[in-house]
Chimera marker file (.cmm) of the C-alpha trace (Angstrom):
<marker_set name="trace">
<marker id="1" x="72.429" y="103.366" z="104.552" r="1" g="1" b="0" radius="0.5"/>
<marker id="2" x="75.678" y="105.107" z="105.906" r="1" g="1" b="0" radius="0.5"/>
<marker id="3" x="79.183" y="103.494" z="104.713" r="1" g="1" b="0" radius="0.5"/>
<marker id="4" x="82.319" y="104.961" z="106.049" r="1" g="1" b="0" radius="0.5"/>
<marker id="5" x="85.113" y="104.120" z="103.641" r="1" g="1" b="0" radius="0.5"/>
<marker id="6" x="89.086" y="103.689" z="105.300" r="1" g="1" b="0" radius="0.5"/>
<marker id="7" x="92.214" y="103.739" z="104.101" r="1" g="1" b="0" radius="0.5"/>
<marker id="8" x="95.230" y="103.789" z="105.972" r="1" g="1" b="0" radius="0.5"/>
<marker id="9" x="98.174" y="105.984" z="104.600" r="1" g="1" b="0" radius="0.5"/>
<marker id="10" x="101.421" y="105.761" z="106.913" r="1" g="1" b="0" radius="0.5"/>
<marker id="11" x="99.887" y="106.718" z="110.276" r="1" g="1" b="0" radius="0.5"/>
<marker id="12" x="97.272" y="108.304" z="108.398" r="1" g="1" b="0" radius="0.5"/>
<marker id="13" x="93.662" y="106.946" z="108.551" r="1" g="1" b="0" radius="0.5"/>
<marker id="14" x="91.309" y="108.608" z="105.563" r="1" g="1" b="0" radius="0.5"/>
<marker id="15" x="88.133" y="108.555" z="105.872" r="1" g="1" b="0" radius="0.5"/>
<marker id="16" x="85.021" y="109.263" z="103.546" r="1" g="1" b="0" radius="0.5"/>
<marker id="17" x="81.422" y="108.673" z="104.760" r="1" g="1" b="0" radius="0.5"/>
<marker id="18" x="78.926" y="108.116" z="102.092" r="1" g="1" b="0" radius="0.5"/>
<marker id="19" x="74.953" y="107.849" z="102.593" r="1" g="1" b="0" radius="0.5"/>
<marker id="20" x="72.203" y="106.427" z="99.981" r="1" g="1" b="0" radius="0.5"/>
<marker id="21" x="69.188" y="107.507" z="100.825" r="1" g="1" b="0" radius="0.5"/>
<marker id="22" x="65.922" y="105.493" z="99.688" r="1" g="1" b="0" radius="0.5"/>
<marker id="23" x="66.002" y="106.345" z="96.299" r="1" g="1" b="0" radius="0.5"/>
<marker id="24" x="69.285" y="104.983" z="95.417" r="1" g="1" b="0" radius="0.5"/>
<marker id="25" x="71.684" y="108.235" z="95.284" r="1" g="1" b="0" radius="0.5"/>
<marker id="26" x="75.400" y="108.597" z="96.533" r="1" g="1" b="0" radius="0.5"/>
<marker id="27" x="76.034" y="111.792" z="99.098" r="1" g="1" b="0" radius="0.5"/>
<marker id="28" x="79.267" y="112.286" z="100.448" r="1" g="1" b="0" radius="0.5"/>
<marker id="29" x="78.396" y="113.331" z="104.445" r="1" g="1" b="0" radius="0.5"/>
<marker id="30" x="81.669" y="113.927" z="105.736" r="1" g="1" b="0" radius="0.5"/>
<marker id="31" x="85.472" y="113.762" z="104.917" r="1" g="1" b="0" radius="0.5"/>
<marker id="32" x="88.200" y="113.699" z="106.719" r="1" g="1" b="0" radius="0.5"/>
<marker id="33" x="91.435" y="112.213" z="108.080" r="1" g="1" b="0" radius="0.5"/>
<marker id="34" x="92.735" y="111.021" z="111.392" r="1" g="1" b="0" radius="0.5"/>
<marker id="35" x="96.338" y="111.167" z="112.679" r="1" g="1" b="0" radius="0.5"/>
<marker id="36" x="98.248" y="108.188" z="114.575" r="1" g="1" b="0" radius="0.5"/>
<marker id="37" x="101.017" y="111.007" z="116.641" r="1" g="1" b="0" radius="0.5"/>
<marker id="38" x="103.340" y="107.411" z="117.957" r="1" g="1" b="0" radius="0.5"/>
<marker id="39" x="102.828" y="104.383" z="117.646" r="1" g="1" b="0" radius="0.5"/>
<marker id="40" x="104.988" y="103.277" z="121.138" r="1" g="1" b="0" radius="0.5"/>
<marker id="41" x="102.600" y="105.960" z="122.825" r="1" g="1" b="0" radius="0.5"/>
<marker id="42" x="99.808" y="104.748" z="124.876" r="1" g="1" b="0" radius="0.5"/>
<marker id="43" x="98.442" y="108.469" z="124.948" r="1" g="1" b="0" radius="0.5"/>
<marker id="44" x="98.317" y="108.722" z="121.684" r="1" g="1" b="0" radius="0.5"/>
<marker id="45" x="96.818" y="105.390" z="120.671" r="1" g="1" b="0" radius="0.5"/>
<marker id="46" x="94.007" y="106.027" z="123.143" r="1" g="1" b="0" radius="0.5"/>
<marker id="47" x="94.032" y="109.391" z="121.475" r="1" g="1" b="0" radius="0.5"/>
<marker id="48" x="92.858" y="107.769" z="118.278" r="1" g="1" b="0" radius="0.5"/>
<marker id="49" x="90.440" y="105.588" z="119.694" r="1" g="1" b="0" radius="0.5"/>
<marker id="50" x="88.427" y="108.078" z="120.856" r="1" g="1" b="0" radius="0.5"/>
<marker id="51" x="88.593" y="109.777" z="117.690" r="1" g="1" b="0" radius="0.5"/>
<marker id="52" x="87.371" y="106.673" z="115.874" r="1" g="1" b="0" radius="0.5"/>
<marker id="53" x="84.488" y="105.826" z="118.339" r="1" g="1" b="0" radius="0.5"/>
<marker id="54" x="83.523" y="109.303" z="118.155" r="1" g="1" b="0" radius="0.5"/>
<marker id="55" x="83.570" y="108.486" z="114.324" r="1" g="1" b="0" radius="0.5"/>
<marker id="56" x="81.451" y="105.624" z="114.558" r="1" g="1" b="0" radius="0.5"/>
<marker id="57" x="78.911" y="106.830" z="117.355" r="1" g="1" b="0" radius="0.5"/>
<marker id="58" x="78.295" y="110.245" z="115.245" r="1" g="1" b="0" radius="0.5"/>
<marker id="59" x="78.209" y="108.191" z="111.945" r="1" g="1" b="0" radius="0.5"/>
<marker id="60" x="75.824" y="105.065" z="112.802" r="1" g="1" b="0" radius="0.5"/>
<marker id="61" x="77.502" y="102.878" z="109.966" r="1" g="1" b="0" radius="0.5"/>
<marker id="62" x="75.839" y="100.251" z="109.105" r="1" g="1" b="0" radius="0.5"/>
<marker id="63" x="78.774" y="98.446" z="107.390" r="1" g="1" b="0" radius="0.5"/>
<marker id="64" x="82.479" y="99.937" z="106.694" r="1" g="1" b="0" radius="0.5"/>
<marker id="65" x="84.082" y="99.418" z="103.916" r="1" g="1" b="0" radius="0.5"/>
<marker id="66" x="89.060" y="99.162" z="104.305" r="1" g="1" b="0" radius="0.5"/>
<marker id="67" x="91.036" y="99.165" z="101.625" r="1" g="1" b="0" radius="0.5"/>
<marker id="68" x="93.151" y="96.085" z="102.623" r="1" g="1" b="0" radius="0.5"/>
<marker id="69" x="96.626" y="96.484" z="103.344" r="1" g="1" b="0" radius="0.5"/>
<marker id="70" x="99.045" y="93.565" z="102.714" r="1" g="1" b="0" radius="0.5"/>
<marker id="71" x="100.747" y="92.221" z="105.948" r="1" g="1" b="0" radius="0.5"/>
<marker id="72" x="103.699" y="90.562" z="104.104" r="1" g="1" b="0" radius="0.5"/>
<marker id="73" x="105.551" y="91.541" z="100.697" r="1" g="1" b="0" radius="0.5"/>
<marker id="74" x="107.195" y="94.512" z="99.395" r="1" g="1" b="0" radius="0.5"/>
<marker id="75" x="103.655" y="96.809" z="99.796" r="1" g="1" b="0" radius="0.5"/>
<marker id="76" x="103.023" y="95.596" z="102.955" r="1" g="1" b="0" radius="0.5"/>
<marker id="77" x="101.680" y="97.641" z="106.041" r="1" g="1" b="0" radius="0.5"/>
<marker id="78" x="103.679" y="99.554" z="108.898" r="1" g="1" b="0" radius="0.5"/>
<marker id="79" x="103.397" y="99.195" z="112.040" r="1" g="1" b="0" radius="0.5"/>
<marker id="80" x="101.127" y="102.378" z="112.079" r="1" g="1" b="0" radius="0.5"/>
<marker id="81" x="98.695" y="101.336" z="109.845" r="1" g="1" b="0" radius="0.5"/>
<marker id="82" x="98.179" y="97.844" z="111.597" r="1" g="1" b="0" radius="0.5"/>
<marker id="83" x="97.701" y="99.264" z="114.961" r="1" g="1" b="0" radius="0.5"/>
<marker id="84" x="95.207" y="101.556" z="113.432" r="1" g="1" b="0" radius="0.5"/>
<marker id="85" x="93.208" y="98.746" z="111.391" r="1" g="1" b="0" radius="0.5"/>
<marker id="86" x="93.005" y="97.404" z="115.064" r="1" g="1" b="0" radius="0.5"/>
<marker id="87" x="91.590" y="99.839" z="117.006" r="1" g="1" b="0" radius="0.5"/>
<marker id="88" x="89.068" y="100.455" z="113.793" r="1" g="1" b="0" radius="0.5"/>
<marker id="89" x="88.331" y="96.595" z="114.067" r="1" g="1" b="0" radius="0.5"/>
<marker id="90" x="88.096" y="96.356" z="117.826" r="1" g="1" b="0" radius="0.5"/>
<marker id="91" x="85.669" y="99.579" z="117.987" r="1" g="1" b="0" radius="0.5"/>
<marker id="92" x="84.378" y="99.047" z="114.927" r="1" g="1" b="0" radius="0.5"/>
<marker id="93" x="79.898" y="98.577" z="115.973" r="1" g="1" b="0" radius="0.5"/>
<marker id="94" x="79.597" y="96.881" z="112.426" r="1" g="1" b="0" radius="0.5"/>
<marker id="95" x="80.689" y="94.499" z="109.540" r="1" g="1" b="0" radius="0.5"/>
<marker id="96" x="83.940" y="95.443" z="108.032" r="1" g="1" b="0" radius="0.5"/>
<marker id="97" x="84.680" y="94.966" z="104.741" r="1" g="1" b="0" radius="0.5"/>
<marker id="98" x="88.230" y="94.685" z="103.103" r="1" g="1" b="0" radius="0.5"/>
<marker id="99" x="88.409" y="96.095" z="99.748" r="1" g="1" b="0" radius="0.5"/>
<marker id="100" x="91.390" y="94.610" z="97.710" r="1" g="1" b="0" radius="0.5"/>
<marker id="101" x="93.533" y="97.170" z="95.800" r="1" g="1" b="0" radius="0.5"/>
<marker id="102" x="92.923" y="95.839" z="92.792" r="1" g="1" b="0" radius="0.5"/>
<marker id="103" x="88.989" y="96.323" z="92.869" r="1" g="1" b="0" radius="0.5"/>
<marker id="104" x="89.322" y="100.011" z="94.306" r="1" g="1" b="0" radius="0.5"/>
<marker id="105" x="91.711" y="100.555" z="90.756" r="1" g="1" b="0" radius="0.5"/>
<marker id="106" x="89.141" y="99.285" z="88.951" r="1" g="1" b="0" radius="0.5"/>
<marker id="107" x="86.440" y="101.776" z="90.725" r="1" g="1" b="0" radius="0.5"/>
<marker id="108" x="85.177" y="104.621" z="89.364" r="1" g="1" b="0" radius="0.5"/>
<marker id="109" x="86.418" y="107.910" z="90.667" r="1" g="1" b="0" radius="0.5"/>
<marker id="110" x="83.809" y="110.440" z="89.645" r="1" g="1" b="0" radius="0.5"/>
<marker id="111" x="83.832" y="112.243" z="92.941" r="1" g="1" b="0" radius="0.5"/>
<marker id="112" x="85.785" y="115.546" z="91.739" r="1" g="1" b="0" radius="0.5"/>
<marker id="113" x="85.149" y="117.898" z="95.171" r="1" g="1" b="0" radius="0.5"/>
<marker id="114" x="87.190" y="115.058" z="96.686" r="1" g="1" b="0" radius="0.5"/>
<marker id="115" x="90.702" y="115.831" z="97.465" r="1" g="1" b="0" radius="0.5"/>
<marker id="116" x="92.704" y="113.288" z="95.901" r="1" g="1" b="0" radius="0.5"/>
<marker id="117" x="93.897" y="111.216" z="98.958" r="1" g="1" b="0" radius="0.5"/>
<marker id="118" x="90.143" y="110.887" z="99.681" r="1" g="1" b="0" radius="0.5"/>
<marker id="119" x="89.687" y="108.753" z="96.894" r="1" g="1" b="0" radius="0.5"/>
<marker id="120" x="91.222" y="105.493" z="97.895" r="1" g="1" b="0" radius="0.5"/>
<marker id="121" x="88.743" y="105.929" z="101.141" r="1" g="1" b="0" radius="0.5"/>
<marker id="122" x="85.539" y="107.130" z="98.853" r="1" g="1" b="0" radius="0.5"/>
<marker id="123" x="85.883" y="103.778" z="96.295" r="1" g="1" b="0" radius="0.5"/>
<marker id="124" x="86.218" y="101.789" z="99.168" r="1" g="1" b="0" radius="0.5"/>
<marker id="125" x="83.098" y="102.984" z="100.861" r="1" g="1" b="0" radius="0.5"/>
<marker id="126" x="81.815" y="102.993" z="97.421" r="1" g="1" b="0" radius="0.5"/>
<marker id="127" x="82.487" y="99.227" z="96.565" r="1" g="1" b="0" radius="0.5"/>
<marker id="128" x="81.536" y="97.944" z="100.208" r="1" g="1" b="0" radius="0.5"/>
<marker id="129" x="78.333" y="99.264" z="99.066" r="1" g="1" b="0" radius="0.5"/>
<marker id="130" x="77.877" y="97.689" z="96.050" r="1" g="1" b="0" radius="0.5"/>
<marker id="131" x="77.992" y="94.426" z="97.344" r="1" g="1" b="0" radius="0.5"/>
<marker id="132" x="74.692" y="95.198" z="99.328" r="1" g="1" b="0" radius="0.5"/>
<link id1="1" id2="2" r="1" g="1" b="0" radius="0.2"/>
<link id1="2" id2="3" r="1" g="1" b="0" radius="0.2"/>
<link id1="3" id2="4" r="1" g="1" b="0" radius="0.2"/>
<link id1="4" id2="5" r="1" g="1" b="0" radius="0.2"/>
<link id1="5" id2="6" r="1" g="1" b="0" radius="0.2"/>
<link id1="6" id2="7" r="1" g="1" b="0" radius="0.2"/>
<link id1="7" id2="8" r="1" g="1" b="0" radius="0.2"/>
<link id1="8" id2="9" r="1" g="1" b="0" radius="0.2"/>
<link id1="9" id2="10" r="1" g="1" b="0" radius="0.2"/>
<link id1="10" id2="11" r="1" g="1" b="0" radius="0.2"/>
<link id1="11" id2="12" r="1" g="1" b="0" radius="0.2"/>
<link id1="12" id2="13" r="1" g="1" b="0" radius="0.2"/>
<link id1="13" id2="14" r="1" g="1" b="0" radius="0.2"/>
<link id1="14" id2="15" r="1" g="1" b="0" radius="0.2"/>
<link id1="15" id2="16" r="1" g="1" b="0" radius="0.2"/>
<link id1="16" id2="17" r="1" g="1" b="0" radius="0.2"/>
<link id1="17" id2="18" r="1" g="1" b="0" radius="0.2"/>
<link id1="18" id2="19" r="1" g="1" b="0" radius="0.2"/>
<link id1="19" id2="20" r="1" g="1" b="0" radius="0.2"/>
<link id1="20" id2="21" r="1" g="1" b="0" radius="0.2"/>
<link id1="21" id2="22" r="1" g="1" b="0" radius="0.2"/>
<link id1="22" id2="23" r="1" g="1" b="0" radius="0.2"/>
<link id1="23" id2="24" r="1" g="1" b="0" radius="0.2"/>
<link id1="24" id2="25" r="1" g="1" b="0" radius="0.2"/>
<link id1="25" id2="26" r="1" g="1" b="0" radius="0.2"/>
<link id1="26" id2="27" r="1" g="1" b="0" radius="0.2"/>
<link id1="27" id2="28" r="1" g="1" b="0" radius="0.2"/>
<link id1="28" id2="29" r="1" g="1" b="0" radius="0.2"/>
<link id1="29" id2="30" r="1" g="1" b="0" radius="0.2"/>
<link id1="30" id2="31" r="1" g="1" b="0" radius="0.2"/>
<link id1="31" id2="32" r="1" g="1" b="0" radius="0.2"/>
<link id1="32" id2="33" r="1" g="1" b="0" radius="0.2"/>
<link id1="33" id2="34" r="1" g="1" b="0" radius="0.2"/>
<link id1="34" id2="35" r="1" g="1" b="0" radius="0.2"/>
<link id1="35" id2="36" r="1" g="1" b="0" radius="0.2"/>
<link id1="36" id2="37" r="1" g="1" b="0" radius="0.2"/>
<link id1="37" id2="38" r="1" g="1" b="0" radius="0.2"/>
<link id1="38" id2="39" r="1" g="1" b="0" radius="0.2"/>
<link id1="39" id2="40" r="1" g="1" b="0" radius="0.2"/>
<link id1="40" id2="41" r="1" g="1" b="0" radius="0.2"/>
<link id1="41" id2="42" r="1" g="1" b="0" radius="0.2"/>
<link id1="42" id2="43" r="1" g="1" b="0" radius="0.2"/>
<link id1="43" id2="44" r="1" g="1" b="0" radius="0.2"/>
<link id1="44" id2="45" r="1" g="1" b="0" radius="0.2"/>
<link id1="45" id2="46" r="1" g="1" b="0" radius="0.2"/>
<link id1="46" id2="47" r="1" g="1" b="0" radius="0.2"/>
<link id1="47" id2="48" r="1" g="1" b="0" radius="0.2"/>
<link id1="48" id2="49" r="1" g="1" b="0" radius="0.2"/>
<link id1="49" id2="50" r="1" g="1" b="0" radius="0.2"/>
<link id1="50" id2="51" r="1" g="1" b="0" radius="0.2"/>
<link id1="51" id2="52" r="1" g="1" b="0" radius="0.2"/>
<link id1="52" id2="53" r="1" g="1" b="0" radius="0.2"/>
<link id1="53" id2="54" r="1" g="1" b="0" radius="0.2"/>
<link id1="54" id2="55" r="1" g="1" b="0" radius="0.2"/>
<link id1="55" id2="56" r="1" g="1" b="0" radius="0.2"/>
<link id1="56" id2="57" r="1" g="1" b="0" radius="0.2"/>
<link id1="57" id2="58" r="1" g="1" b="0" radius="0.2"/>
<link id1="58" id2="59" r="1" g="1" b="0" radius="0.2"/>
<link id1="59" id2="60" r="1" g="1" b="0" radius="0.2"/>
<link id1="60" id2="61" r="1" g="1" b="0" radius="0.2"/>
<link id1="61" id2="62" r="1" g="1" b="0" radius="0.2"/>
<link id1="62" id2="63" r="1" g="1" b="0" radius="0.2"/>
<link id1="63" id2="64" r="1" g="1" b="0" radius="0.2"/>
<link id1="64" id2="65" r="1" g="1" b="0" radius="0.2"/>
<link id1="65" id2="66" r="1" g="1" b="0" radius="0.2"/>
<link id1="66" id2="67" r="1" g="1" b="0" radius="0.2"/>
<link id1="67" id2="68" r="1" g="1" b="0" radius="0.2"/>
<link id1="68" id2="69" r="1" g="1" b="0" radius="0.2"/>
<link id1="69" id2="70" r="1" g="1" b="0" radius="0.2"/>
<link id1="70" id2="71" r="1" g="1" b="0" radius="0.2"/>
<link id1="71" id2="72" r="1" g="1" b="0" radius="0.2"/>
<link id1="72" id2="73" r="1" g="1" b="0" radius="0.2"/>
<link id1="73" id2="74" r="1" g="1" b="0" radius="0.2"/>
<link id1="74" id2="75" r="1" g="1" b="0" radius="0.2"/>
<link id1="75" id2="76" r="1" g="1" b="0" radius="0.2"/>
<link id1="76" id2="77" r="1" g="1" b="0" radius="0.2"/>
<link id1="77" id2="78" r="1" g="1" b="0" radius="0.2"/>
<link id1="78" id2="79" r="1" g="1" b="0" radius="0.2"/>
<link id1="79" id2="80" r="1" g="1" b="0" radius="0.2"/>
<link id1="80" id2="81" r="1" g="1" b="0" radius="0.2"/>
<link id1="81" id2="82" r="1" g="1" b="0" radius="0.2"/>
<link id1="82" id2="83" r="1" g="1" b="0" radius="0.2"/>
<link id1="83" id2="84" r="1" g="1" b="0" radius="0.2"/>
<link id1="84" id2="85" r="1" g="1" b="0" radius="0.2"/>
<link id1="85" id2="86" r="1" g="1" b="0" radius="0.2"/>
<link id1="86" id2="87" r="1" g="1" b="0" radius="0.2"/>
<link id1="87" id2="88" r="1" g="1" b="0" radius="0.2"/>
<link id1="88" id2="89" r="1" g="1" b="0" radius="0.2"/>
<link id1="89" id2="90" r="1" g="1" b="0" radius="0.2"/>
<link id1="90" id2="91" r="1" g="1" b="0" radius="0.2"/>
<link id1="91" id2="92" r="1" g="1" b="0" radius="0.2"/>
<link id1="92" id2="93" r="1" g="1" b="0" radius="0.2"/>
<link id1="93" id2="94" r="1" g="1" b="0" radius="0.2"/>
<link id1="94" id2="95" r="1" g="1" b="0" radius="0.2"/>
<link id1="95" id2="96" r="1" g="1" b="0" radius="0.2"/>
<link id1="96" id2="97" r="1" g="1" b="0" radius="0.2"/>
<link id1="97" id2="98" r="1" g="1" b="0" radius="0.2"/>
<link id1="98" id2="99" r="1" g="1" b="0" radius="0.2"/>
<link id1="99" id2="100" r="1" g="1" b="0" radius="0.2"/>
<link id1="100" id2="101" r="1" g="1" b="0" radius="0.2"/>
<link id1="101" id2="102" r="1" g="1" b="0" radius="0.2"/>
<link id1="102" id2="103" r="1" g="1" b="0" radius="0.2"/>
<link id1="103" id2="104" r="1" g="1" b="0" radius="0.2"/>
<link id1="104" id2="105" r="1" g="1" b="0" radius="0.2"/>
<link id1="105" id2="106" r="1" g="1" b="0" radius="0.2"/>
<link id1="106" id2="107" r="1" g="1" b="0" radius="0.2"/>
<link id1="107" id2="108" r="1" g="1" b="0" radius="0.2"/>
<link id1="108" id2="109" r="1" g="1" b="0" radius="0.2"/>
<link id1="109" id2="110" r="1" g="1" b="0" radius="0.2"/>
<link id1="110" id2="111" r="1" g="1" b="0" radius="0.2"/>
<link id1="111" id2="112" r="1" g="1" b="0" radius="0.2"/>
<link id1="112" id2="113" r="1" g="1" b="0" radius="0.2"/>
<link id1="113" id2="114" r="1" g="1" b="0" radius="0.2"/>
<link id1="114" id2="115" r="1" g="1" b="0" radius="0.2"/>
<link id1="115" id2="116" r="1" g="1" b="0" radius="0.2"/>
<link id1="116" id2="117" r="1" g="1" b="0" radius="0.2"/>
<link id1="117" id2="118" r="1" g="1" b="0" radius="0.2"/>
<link id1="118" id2="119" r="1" g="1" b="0" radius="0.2"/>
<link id1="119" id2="120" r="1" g="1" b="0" radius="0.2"/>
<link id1="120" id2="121" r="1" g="1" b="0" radius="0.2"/>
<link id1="121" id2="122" r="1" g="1" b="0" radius="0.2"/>
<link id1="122" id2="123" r="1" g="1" b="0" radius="0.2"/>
<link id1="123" id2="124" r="1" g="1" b="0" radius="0.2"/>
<link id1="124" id2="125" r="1" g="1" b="0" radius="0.2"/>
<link id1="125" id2="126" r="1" g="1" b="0" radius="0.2"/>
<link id1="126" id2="127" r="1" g="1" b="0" radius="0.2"/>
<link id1="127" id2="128" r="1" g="1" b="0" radius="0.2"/>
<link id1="128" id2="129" r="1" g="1" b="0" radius="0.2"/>
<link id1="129" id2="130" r="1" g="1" b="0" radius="0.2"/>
<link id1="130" id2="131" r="1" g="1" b="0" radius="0.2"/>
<link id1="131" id2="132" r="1" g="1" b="0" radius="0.2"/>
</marker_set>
């Protein structure tokens, strides 16, 4: 089973693909990030969907787990990081799961050869797959 986790960090989109395999263990197949260059640019935002179906056709999910972004309030998301959620929701060949911020605090972070702003992304992946 093949879980990509996603968070979006300004116009940032991090991204940590995790695979169990049949007996139950956690492998980390890929990490990475993706860059939003302008929002106001169609170039650019068909620039990122490519990158993201490229994600998703070399990645087979079958279910992705987003850290979930407020929309209103004093942490809410920019205008980068909703356009992004978008194009991973239009393009996205799967279930997608939002992961509250409070659950991915409450995750366990035991993935050390993760760089830190991988981590949000990995416990995300991490808790979609859980709920299986």
């Amino acid at each position: 089973m093949k879980v990509p986790g996603i968070e979006f960090a300004s116009s940032q989109m991090n991204y940590v693909l995790i695979e169990r395999d049949a007996n139950g263990g956690l492998a980390i197949t890929s990490a990475n990030r993706l860059s939003l260059g302008d929002t106001r640019s169609s170039d650019a935002l068909r620039a990122f969907q490519s990158a993201v179906q490229t994600l998703f056709t070399s990645s087979a999910p079958d279910f992705i787990g987003i850290k979930d972004k407020p929309e209103k309030g004093a942490m809410r998301a920019g205008a980068a990081a909703l356009k992004m959620e978008g194009i991973v929701l239009a393009n996205a060949p799967c279930e997608a799961r939002f992961i509250s911020g409070a659950r991915i605090n409450k995750c366990d972070d035991s993935m050390p050869s993760l760089k830190a702003y991988h981590l949000p992304a990995f416990k995300a992946a991490f808790c979609a797959l859980a709920d299986r």
